[in-house]
Backbone bond lengths (Angstrom), bond angles and torsions (degrees), N, CA, C in turn:
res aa  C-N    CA-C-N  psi(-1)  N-CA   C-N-CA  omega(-1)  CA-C   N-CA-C  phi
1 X - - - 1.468 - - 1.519 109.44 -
2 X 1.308 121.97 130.35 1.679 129.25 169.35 1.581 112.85 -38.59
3 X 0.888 127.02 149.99 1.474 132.64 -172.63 1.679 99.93 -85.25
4 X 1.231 116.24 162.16 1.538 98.47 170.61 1.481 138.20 -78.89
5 X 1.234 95.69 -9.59 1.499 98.09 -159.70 1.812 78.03 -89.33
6 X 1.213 140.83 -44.82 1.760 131.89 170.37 1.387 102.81 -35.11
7 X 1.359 125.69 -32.25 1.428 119.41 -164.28 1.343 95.70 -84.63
8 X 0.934 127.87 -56.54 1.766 147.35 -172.87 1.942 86.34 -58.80
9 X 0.696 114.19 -108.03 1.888 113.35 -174.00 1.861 105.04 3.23
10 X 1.261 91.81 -64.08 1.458 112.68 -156.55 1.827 90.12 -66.00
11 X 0.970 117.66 -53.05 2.209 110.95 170.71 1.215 95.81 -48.36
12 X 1.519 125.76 -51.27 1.667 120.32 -151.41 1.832 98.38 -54.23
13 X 1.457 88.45 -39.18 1.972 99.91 -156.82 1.258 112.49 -76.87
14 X 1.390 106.59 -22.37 2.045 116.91 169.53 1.688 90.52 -67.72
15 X 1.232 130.33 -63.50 1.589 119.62 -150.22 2.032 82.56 -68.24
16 X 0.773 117.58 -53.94 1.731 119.88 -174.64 1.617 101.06 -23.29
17 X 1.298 104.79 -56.52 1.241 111.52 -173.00 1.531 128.66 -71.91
18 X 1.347 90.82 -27.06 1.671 106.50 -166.87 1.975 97.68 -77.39
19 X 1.478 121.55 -4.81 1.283 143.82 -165.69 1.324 102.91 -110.99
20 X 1.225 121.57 21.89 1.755 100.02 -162.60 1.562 111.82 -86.25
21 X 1.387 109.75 -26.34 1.493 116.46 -173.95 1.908 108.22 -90.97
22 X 1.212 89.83 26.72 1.832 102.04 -171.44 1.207 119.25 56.18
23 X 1.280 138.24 15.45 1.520 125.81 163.39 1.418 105.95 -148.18
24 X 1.318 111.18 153.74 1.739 120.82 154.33 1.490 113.11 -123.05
25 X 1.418 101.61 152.85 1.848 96.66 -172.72 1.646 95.42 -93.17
26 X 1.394 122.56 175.32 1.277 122.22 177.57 1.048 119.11 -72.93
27 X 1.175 127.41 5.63 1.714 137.99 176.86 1.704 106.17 -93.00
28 X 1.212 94.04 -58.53 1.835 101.96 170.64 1.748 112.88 -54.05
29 X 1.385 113.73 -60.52 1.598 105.29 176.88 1.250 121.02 -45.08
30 X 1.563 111.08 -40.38 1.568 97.19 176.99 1.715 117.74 -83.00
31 X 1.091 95.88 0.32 2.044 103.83 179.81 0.782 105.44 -72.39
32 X 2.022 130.37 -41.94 1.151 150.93 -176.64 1.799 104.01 -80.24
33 X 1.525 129.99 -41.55 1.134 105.33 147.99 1.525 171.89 -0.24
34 X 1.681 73.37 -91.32 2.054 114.88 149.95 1.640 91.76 -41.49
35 X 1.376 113.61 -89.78 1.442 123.12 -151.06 1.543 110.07 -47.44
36 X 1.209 121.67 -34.87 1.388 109.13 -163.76 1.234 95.03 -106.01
37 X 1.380 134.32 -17.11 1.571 119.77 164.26 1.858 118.45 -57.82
38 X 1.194 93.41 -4.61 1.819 94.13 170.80 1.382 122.13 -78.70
39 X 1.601 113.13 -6.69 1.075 130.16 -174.60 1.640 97.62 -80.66
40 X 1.373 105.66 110.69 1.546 106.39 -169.07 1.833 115.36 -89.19
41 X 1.505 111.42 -10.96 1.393 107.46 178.28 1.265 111.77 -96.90
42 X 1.207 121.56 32.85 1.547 133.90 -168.33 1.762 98.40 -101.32
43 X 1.261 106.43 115.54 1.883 100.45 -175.08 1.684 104.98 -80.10
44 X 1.033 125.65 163.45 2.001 132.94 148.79 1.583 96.55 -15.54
45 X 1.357 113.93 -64.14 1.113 117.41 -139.27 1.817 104.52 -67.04
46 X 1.896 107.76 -55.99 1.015 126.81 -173.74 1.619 106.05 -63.03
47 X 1.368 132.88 -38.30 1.314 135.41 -174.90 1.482 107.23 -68.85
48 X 1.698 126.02 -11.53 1.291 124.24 174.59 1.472 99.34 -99.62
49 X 0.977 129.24 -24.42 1.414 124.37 170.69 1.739 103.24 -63.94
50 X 1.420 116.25 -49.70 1.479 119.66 173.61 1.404 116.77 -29.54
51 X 1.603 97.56 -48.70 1.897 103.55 -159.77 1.729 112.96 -73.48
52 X 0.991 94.37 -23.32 1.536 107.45 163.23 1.036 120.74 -39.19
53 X 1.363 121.71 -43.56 1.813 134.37 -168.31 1.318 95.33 -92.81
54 X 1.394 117.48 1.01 1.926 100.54 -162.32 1.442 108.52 -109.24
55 X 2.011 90.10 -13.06 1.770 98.84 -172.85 1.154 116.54 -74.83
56 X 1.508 109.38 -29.59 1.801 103.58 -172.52 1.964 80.75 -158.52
57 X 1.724 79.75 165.33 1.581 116.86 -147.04 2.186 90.30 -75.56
58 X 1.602 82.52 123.47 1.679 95.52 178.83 1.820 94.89 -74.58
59 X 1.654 100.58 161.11 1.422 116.36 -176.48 1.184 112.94 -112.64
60 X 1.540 128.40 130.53 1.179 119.05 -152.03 1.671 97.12 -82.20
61 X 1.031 137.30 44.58 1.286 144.60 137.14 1.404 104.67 -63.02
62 X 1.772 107.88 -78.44 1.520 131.66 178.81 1.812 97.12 -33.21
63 X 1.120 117.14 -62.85 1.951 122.70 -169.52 1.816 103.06 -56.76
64 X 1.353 108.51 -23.24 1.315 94.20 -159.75 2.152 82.65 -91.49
65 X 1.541 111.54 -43.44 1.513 111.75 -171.30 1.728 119.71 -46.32
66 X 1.840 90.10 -44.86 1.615 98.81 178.20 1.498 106.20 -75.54
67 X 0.949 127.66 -24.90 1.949 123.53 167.76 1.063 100.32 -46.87
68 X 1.687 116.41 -83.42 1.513 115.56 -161.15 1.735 102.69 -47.29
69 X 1.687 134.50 -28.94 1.313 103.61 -165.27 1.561 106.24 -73.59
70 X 1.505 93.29 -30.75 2.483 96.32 -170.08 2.055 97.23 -59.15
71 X 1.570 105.01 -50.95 1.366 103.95 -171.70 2.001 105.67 -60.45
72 X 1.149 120.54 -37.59 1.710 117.72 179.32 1.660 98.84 -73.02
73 X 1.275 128.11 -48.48 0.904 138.15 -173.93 1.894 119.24 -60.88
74 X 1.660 101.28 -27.34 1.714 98.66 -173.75 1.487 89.49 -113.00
75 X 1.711 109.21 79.40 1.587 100.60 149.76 1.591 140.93 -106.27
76 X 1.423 86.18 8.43 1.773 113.49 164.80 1.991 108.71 -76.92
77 X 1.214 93.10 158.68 1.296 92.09 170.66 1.585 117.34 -87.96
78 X 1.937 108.14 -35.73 1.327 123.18 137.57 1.574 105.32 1.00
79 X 1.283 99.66 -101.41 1.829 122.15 170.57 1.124 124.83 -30.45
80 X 1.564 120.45 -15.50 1.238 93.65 -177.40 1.326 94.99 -117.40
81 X 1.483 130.64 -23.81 1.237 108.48 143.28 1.461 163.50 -67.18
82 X 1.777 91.53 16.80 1.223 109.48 168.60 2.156 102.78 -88.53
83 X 0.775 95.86 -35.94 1.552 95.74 162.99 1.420 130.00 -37.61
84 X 1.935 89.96 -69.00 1.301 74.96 -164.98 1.764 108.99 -84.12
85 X 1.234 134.43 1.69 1.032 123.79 -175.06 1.502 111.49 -91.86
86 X 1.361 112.93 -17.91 1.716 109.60 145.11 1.660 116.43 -47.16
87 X 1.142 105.78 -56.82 1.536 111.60 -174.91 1.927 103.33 -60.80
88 X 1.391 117.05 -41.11 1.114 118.64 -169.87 1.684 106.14 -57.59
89 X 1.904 105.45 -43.63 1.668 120.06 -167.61 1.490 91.55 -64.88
90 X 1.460 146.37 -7.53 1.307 136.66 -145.32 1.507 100.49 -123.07
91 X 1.113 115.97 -25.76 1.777 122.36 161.98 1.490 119.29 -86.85
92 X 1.366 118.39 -22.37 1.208 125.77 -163.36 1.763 103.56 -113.84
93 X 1.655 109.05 14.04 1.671 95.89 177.37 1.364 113.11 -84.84
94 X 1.276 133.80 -8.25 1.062 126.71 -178.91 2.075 113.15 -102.93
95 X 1.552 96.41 10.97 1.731 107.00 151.91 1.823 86.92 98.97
96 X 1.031 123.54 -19.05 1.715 118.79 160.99 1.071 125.94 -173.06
97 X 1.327 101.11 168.85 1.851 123.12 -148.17 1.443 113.92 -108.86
98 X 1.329 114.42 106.83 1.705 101.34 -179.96 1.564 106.14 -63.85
99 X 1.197 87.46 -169.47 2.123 115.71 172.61 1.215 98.54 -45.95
100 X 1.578 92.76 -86.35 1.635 102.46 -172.62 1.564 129.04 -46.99
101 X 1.361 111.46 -26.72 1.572 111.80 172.69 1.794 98.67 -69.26
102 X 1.374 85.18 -56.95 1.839 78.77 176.64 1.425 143.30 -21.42
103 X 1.375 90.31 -25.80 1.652 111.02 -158.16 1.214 101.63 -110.44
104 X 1.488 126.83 -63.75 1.325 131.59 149.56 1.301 130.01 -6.86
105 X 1.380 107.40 -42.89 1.614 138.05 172.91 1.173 121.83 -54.67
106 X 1.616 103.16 -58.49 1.319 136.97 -164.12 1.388 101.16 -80.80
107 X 1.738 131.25 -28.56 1.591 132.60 -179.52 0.989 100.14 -81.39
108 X 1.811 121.08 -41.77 1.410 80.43 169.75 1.279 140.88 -149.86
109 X 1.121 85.83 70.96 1.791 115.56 151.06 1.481 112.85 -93.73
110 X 1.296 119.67 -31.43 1.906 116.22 146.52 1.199 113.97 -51.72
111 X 1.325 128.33 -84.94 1.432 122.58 160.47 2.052 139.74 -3.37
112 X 1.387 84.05 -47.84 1.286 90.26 179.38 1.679 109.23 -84.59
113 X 1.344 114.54 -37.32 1.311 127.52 168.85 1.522 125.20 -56.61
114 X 1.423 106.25 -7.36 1.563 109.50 173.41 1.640 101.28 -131.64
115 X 1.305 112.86 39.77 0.974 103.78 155.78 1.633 109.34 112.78
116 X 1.011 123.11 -11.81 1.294 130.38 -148.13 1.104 135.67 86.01
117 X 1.313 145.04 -3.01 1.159 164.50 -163.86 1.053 99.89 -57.12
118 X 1.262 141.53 120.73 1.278 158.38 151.74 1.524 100.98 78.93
119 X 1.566 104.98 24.99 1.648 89.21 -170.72 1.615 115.71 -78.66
120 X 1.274 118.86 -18.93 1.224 109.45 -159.73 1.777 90.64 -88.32
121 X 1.264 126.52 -37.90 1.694 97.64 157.17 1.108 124.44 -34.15
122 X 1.373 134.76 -47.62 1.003 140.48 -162.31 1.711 99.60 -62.00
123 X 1.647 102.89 -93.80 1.658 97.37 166.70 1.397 112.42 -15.11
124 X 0.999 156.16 -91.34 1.392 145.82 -148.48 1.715 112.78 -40.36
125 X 1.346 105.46 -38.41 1.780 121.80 -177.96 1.493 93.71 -45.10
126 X 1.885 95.96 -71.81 1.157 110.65 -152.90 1.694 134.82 -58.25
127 X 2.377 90.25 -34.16 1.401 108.44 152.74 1.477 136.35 -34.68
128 X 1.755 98.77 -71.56 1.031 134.04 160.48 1.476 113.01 -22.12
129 X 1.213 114.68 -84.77 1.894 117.82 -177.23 0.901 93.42 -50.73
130 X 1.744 156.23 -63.50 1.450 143.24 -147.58 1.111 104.69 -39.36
131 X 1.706 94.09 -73.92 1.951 125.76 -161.72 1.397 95.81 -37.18
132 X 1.590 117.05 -70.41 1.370 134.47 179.99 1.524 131.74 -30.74
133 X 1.348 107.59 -29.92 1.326 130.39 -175.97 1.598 112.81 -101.98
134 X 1.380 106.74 -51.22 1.563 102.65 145.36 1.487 126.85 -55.45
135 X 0.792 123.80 -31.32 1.397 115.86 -164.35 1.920 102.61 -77.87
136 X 1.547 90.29 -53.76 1.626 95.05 176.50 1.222 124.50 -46.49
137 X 1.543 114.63 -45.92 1.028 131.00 -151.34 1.608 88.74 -67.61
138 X 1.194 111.48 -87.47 1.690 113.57 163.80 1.598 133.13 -9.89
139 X 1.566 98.28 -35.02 2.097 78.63 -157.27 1.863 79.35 -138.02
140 X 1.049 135.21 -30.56 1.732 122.01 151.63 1.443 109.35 -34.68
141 X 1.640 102.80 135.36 1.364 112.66 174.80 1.929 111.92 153.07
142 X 0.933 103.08 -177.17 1.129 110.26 166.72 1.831 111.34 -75.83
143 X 0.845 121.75 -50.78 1.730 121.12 169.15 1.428 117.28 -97.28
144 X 1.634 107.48 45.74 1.457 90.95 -179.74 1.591 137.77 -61.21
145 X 1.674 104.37 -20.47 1.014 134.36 -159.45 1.747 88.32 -53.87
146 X 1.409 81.80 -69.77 2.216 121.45 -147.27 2.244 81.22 -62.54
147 X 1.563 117.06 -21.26 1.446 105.69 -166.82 1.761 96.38 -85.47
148 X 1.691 93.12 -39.84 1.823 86.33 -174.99 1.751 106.49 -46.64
149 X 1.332 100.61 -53.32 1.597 102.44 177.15 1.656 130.12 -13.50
150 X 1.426 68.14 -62.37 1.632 95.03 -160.83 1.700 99.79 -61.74
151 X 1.557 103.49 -46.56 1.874 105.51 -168.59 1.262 104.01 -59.21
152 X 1.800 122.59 -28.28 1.339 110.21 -177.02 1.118 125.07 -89.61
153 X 1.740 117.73 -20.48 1.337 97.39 174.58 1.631 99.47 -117.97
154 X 0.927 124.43 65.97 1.973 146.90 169.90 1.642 104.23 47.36
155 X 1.500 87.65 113.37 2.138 97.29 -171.75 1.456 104.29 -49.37
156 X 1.111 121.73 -59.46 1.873 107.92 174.42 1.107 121.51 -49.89
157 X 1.393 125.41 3.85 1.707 111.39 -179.90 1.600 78.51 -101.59
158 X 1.764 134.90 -36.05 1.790 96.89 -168.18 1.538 96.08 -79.90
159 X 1.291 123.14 -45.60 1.430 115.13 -176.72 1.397 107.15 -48.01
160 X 1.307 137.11 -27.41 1.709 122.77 154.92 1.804 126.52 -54.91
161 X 1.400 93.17 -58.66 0.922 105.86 -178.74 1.781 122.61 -38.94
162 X 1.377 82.94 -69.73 2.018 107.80 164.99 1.592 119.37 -20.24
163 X 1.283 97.99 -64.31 1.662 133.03 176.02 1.375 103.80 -40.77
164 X 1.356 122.10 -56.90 1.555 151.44 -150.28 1.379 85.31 -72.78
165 X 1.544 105.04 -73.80 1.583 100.21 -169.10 1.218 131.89 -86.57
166 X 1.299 115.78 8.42 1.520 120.11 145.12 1.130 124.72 -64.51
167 X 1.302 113.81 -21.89 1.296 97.37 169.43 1.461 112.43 -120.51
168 X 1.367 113.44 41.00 1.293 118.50 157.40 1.769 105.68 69.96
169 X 1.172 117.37 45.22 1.654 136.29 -178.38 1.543 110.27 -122.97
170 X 1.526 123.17 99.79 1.373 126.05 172.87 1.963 109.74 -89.00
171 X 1.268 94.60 114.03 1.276 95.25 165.21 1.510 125.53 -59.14
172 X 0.881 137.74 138.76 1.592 145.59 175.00 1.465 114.31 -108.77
173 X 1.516 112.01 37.15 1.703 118.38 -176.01 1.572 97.14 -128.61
174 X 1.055 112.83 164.40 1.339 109.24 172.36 1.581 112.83 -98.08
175 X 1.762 94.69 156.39 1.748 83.04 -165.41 1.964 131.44 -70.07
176 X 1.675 99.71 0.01 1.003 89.82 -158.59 1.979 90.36 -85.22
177 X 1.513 109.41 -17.79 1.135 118.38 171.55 1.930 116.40 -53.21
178 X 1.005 90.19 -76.96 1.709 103.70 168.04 1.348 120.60 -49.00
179 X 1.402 114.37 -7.34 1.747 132.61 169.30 1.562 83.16 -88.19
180 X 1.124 135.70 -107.41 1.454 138.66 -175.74 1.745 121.81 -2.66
181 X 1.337 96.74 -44.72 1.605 115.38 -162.06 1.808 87.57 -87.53
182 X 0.877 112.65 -49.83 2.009 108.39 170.33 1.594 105.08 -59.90
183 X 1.180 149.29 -38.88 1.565 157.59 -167.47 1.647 80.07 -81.66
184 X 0.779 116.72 -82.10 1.876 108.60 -160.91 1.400 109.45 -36.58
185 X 1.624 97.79 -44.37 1.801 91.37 -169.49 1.107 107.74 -91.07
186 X 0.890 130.18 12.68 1.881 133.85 158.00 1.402 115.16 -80.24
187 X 1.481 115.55 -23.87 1.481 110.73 -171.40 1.493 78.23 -108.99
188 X 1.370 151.95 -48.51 1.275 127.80 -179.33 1.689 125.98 -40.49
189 X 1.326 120.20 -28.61 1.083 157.87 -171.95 1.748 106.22 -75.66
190 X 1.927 97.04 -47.23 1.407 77.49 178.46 1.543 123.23 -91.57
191 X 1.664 94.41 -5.55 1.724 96.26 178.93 1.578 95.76 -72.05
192 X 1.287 119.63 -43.08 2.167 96.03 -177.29 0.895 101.41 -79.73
193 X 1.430 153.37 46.12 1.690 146.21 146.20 1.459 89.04 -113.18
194 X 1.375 154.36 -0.13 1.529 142.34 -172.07 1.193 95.32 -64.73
195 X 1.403 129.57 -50.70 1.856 120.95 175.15 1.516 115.02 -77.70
196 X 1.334 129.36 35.43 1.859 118.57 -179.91 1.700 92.19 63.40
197 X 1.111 132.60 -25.04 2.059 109.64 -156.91 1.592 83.04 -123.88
198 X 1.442 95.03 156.71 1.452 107.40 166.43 1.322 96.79 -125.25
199 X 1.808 119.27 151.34 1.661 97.36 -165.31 1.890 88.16 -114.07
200 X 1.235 132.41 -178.84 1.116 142.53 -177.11 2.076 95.58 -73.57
201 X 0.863 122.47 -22.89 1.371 126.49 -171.83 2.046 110.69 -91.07
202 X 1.492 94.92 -26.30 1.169 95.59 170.40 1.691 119.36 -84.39
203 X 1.478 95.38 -27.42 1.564 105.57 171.12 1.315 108.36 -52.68
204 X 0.990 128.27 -66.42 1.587 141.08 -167.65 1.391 123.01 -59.85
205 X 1.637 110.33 -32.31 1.149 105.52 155.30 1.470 146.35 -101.91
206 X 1.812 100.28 20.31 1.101 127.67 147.55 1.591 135.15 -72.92
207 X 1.672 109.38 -29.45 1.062 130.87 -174.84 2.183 97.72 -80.86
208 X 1.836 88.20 -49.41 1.784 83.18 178.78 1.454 129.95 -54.19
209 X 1.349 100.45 -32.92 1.651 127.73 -173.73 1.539 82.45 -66.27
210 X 0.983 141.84 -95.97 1.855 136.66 -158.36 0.979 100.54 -39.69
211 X 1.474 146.80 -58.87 0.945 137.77 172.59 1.413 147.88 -58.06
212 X 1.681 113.22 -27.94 1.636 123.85 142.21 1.949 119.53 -68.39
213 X 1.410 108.22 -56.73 1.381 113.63 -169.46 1.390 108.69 -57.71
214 X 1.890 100.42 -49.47 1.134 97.30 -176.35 1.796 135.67 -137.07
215 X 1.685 94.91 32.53 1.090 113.61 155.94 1.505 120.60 70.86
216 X 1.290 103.53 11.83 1.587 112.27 177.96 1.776 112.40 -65.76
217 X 1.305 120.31 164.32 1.450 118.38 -172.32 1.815 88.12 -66.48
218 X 1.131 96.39 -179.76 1.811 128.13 157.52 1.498 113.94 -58.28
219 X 1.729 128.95 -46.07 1.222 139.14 161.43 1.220 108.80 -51.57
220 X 1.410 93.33 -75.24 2.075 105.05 -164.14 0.873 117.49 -51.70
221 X 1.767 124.30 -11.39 1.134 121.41 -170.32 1.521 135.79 -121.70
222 X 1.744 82.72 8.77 1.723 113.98 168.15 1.760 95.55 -86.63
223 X 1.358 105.32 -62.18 2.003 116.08 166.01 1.880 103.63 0.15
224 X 1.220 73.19 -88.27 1.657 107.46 165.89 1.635 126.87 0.30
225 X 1.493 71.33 -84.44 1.822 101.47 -174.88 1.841 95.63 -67.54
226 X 1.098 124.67 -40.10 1.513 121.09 -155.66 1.623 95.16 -94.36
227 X 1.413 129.06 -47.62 1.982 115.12 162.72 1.643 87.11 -47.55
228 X 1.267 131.74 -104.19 1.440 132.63 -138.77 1.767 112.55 -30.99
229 X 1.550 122.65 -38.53 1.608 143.73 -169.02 1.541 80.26 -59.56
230 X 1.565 103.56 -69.82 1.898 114.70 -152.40 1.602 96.61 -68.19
231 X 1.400 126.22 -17.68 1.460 102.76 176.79 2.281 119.58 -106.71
232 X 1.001 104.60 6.16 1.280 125.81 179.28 1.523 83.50 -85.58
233 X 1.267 126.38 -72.31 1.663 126.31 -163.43 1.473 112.23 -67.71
234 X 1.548 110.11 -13.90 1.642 102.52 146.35 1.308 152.70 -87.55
235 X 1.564 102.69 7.91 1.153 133.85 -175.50 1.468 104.74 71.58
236 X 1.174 137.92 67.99 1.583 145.50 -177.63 1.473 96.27 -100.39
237 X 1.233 108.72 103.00 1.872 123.46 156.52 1.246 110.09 -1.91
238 X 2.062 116.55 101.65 1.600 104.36 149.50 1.481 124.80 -96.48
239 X 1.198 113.24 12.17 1.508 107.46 168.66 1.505 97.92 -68.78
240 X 1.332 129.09 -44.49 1.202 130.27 -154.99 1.844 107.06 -76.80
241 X 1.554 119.80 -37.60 1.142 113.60 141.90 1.605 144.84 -65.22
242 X 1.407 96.13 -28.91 1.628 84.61 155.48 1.059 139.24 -99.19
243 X 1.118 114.15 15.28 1.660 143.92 155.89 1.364 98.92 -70.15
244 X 1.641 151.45 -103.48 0.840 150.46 114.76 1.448 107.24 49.79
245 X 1.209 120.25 -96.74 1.454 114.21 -162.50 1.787 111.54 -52.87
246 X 1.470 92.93 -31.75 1.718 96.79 -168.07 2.233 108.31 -75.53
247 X 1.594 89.32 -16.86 1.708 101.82 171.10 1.620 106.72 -62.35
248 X 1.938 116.48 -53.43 1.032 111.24 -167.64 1.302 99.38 -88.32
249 X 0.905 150.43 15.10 1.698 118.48 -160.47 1.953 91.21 -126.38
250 X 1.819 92.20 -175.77 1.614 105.23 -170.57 2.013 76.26 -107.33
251 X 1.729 90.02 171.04 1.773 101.92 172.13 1.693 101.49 -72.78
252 X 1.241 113.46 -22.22 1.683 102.96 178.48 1.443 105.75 -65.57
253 X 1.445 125.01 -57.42 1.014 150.59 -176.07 1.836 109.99 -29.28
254 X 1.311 92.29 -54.14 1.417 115.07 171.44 1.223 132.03 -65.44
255 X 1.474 104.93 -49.03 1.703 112.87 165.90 1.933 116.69 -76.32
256 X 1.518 103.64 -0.85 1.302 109.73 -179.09 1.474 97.53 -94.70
257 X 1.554 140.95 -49.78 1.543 145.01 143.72 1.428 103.46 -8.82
258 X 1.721 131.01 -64.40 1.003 128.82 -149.28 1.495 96.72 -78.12
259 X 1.640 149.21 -61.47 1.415 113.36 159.35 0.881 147.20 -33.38
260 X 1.804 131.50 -32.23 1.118 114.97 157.70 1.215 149.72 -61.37
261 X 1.707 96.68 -11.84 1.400 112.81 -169.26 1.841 108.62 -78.36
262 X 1.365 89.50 -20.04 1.736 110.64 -177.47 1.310 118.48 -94.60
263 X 1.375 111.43 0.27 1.032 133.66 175.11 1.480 113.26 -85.97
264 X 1.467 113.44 -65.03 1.625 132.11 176.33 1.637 87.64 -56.82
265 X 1.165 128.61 -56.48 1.747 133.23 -164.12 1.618 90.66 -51.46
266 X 0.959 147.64 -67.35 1.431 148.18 178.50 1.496 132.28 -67.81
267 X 1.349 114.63 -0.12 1.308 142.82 162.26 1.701 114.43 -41.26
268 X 1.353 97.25 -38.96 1.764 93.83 -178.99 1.533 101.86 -147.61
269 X 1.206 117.03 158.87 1.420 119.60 159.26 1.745 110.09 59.69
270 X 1.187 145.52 11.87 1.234 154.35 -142.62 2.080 114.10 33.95
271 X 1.169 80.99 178.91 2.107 81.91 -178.40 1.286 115.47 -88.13
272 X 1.406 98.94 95.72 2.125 114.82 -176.11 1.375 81.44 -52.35
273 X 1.773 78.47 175.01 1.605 112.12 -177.76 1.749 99.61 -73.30
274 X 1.395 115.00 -43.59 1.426 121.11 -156.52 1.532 84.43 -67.16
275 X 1.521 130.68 -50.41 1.453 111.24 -172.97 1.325 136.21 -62.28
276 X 1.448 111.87 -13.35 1.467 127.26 -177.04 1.642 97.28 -83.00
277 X 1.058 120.33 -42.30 1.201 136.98 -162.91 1.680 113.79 -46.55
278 X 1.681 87.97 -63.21 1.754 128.40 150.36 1.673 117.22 -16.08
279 X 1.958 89.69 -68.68 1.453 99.56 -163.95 1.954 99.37 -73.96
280 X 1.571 111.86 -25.27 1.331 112.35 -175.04 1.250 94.53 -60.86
281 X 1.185 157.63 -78.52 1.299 153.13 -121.72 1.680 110.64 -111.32
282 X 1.191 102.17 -17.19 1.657 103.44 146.80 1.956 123.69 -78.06
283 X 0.929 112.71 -32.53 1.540 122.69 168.92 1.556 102.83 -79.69
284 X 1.158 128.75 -47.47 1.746 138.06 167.31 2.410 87.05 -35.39
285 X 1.169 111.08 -96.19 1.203 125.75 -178.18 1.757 127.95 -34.89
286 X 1.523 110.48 -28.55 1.199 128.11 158.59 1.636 111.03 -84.06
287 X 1.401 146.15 33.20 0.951 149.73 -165.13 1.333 115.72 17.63
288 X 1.038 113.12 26.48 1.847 108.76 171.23 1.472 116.23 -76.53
289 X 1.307 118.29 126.33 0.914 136.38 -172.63 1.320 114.20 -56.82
290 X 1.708 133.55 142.12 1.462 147.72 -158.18 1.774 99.75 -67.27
291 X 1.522 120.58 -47.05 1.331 128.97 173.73 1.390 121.13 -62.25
292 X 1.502 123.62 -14.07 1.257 138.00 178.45 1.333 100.02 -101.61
293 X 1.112 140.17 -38.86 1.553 148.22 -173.12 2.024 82.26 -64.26
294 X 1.046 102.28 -57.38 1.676 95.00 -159.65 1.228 110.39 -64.52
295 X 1.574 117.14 -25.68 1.870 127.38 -154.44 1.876 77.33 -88.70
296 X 0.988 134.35 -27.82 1.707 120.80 -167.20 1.824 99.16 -102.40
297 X 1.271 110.68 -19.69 1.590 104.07 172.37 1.635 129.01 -72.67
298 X 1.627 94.13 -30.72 1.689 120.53 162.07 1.728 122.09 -75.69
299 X 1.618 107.48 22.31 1.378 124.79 174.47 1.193 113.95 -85.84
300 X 1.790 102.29 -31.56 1.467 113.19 -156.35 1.327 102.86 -93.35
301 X 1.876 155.37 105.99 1.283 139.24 -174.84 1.785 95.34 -19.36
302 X 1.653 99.81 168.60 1.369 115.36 -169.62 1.891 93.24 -99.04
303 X 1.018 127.54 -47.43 1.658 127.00 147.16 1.341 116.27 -2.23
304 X 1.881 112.54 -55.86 1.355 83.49 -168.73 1.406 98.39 -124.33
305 X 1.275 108.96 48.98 1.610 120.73 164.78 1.627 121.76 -87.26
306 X 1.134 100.38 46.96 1.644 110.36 -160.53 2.004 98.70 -49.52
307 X 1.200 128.83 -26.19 1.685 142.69 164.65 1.560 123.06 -55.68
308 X 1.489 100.36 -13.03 1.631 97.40 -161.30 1.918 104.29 -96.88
């Protein structure tokens, strides 16, 4: 396995790249976000060291320093296919790969194979189209404006919000709270979609959970539960919520998410394999630690751990 700090270099040198023409717009930084928050061996700690590179424009001094460490650093073959299949996860997040990424791909993994030679052109191609393609894909449109909005401050909190005051309902929370309380129930949402069905039992104890954890009325917190249901079954971005939730929240905060999530997972039918699976790689992405994943999985009796 790559050491971490190879893993950490090698993020630094994607955002390096993704900077080369000196700016990103706020649509691109968070594309570049998204993308490298998929990088799952990335700790709390190291992913705030990340954001650093994302705030302001690296110098191609910095692009050429972090090269030489990934190129000194990838002399395994291990290593260098930890590269390129970062680069591969970075064309392929939006589920497919044109020509040209293809190819892009394909230089350089030649590139890197002789040494580096021209690789960090290369990276920039490959950066470049991701961010670009994310970014469009997202905030192009007829409402791009009102969509950028929404991606930055989490679409279920305005589609809550909206809801609320149509029908003439003032929240009395603050918004960055009621931002949080929409992020939870989006990932609660996606652990009862891990089997295609959501059952009437998982509903309910999605609706209880807002309302014990997090104290929403009896209304607001049906609201809630029924945006988060209708936008999980539209396939609405959880990198982008668990990106998001893990921005606002504390590590308690987080490891307090991870029971509930095991909670709703055991709601009906006992906790399948596919739901553990779910909560693994959502706790994987919230940097919760593998020993904490297990200390909140041993919540659920061992009976109805039908996954373990």
């Amino acid at each position: 396995m790559a050491g971490r700090q190879f893993i950490l270099n090698l993020a630094k040198l994607v955002v390096a790249a993704a900077w080369t023409d000196g700016k990103l717009e706020t649509a691109e930084i968070n594309a570049l976000k998204d993308l490298l928050f998929g990088i799952p061996d990335l700790s709390g700690e190291e992913w705030a060291r990340l954001e650093i590179y994302m705030d302001s424009p690296v110098s191609p001094e910095e692009r050429e320093r972090l090269l030489s460490l990934v190129l000194d650093g990838a002399r395994s073959g291990r290593d260098r296919k930890l590269v390129l299949e970062t680069l591969q996860r970075l064309v392929e997040s939006d589920g497919h790969m044109t020509e040209g990424e293809a190819s892009l791909l394909e230089d350089a993994k030649k590139a890197l194979n002789h040494e580096g030679k021209g690789f960090l052109s290369k990276l920039k191609g490959v950066t470049g189209s991701a961010v670009r393609k994310r970014a469009r894909n997202r905030y192009e449109g007829p409402n791009r404006e009102q969509r950028l909005e929404d991606f930055l401050k989490n679409r279920l909190y305005f589609q809550f919000v909206s809801e609320m005051e149509r029908g003439g309902v003032k929240m009395d929370l603050p918004e960055e709270t009621v931002r949080k309380i929409c992020l939870a129930a989006g990932l609660m949402a996606k652990v009862a979609h891990a089997d295609e069905e959501i059952s009437q039992e998982e509903q309910g104890i999605i609706k209880e959970m807002l309302m014990k954890e997090w104290e929403l009325p009896d209304h607001a917190a049906s609201i809630c539960r029924d945006i988060s249901l209708t936008g999980v079954g539209k396939g609405l971005d959880s990198v982008q919520w668990t990106r998001s939730f893990f921005e606002c929240t504390t590590a308690e905060e987080r490891k307090r998410l991870l029971l509930v999530l095991f909670q709703v997972a055991n709601a009906a039918h006992r906790t399948s394999n596919e739901e553990i699976e779910k909560i693994r790689r959502i706790a994987k992405s919230l940097r919760i630690s593998h020993g904490e994943f297990i200390e909140a999985k041993l919540t659920i009796p061992r009976d109805d751990r039908h996954g373990l």
